[in-house]
C-alpha positions as CSV (number, residue, x, y, z in Angstrom):
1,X,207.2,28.6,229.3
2,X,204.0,27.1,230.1
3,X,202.4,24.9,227.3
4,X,199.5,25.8,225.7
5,X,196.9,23.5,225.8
6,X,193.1,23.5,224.1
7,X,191.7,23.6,228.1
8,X,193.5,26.7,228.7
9,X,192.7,28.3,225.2
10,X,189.8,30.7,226.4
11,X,192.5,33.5,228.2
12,X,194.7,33.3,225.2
13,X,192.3,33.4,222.9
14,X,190.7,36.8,224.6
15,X,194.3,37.9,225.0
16,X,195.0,37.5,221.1
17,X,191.8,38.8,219.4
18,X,189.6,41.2,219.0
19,X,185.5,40.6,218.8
20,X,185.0,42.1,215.0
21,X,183.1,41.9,211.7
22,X,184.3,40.1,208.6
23,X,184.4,42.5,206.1
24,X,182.2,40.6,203.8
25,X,179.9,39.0,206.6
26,X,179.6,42.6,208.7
27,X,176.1,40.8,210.9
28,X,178.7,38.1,212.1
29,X,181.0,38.9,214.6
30,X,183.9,36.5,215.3
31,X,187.1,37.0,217.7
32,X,189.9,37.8,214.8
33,X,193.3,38.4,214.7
34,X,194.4,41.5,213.3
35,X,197.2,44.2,212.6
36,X,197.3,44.5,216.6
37,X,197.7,40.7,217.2
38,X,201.3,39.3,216.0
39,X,199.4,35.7,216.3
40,X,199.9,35.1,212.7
41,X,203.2,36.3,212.5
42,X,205.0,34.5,215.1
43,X,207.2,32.1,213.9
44,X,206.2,28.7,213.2
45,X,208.9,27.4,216.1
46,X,207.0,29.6,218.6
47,X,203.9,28.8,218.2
48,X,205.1,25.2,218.5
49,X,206.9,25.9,221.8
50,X,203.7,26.9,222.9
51,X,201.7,24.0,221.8
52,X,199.4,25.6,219.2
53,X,198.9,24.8,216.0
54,X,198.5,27.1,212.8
55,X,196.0,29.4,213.9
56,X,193.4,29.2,211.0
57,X,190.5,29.7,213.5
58,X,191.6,33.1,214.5
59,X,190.9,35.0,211.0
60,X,188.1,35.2,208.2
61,X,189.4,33.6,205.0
62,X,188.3,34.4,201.9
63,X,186.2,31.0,200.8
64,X,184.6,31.5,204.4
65,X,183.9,35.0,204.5
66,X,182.0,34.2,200.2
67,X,180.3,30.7,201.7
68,X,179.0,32.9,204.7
69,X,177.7,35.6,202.5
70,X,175.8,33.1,200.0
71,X,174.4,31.4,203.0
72,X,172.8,34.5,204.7
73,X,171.5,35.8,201.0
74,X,169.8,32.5,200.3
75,X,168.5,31.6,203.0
76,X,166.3,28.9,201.8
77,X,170.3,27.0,200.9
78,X,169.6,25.9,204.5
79,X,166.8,26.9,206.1
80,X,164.9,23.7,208.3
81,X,167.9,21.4,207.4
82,X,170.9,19.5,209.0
83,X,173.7,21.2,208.6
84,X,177.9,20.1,208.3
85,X,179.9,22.9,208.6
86,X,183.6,21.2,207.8
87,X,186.5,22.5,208.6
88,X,185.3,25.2,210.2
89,X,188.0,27.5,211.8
90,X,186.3,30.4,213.3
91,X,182.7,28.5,213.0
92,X,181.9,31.7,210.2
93,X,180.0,29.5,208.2
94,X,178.3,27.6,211.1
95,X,177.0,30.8,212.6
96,X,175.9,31.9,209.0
97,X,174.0,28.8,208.3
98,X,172.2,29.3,212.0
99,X,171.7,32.8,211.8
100,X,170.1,31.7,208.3
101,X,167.5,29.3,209.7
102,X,168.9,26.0,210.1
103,X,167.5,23.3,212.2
104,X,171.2,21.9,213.2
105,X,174.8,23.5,212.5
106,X,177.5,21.2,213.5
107,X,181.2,22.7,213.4
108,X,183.7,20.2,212.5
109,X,187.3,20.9,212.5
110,X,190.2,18.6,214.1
111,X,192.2,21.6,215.5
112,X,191.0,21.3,219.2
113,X,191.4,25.0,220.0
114,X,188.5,25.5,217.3
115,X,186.2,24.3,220.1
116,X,186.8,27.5,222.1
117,X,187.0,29.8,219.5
118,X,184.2,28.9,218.5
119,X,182.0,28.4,221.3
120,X,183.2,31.9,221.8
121,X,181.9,33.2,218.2
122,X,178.7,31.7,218.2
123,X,177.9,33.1,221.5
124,X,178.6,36.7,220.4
125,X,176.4,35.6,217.6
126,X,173.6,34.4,219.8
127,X,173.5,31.2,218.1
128,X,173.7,27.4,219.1
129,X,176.1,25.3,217.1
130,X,177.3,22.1,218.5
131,X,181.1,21.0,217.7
132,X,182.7,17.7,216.2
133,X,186.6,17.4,217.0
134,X,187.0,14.2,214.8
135,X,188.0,14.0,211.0
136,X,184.9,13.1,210.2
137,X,185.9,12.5,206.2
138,X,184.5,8.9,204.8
139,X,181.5,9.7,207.7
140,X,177.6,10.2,207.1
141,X,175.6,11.0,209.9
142,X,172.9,12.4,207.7
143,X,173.3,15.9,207.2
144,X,171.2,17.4,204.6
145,X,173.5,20.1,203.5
146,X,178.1,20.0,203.8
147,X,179.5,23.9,203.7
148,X,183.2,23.8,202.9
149,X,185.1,26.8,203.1
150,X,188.9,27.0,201.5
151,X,189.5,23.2,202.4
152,X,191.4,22.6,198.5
153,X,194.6,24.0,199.9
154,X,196.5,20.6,199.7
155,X,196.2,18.0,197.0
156,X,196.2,15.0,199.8
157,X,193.4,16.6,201.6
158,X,191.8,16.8,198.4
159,X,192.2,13.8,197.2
160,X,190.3,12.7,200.6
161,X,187.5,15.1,200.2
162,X,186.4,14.1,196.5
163,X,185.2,10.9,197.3
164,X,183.6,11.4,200.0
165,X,181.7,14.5,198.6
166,X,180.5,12.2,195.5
167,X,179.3,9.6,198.0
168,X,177.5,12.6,200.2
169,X,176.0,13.7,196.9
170,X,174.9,11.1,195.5
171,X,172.7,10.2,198.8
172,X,171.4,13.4,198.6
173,X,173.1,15.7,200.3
174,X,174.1,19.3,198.5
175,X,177.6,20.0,198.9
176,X,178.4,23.7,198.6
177,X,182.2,25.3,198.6
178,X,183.6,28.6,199.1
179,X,187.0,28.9,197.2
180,X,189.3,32.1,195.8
181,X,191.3,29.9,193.2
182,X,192.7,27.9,195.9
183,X,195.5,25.3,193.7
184,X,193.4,22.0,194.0
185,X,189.3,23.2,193.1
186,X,188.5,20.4,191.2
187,X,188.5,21.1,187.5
188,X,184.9,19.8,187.0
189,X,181.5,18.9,188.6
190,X,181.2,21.8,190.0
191,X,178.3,24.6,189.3
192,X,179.0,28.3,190.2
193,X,176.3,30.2,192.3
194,X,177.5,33.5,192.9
195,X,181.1,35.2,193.0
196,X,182.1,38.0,195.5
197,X,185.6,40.6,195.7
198,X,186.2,39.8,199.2
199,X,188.7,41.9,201.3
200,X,191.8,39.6,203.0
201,X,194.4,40.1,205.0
202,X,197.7,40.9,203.3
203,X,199.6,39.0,205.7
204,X,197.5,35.2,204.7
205,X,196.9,35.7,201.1
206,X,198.9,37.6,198.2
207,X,196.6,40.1,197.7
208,X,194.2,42.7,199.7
209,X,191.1,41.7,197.4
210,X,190.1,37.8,196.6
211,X,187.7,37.0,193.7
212,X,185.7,34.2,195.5
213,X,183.2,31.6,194.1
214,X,180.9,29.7,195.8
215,X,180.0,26.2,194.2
216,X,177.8,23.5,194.3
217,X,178.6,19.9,193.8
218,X,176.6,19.1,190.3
């Protein structure tokens, strides 16, 4: 078997997704996994064997899908402004905050087949979002506003993220975060904005429906 590498993702991304609407974000269109794609089911020795990582850009998680939504209701949460979208996946919340009037989205995310997928997505979408394959955490390049979909999943990578949030913050940044009750939201600092039921895929998350908040660094 040939390996899989991030130059020769485009064919199997096409081969493994379907172009389709986020259930919660229906003017987005992303290239998505679903019940006709295995991709998430294959074991986690195959998708080794072929040399790709856990494909978290190929569906439209829950913190995404409520980030996205806030974004393209409030506009003004970005409109004009710099723009971080980190850990990015599909590039959802990217093409949301574009779509929404930004003057700069940049998709971060250190999985190199996000690249493709979502040079892919924000084609479809008719926007321009440029991409950062770098962990970018303890960085400031400037960025007016940080988007943050489902990224306190693990309590390492949360313990990374808090720090540099507070430091972004307190330059004068806004930090908002799209979360379903993931196990490490911090227990404070945090403001709720808006909270959306937002329809998942049974085979990610351990229900069909996910109460979602979006937050914003106080």
């Amino acid at each position: 078997m040939t390996a899989l590498t991030p130059h020769g993702a485009k064919q199997f991304i096409l081969d493994n997704t379907a172009l389709m609407a986020p259930p919660h974000v229906p003017e987005i269109l992303l290239r998505l996994a679903d019940e006709a794609h295995d991709l998430w089911q294959r074991t986690e020795d195959e998708l080794v064997e072929i040399g790709l990582p856990p494909p978290f850009w190929a569906f439209a998680w829950a913190g995404g899908q409520g980030l996205a939504r806030y974004v393209l209701d409030n506009p003004d949460t970005v409109r004009g402004k710099r723009v971080l979208d980190f850990a990015s996946g599909s590039g959802l919340v990217a093409i949301a905050a574009a779509k929404a009037g930004a003057a700069e989205v940049i998709a971060t995310d250190i999985d190199p087949f996000c690249a493709t997928a979502i040079r892919h997505n924000s084609e479809a979408n008719g926007v321009g979002i440029d991409f950062l394959g770098t962990d970018c955490i303890g960085t400031d390049a400037g960025w007016d506003v940080v988007l943050a979909g489902d990224v306190f999943y693990d309590k390492s990578f949360a313990d990374r993220l808090m720090p540099w949030f507070a430091t972004l913050k307190a330059r004068g940044a806004e930090i908002f975060v799209g979360d379903p009750g993931r196990s490490y939201l911090p227990k404070s600092g945090l403001e709720p904005l808006a909270v959306y039921e937002v329809e998942v895929t049974r085979a990610l998350e351990d229900s069909l429906v996910k109460r979602t908040t979006v937050w914003r660094f106080a």
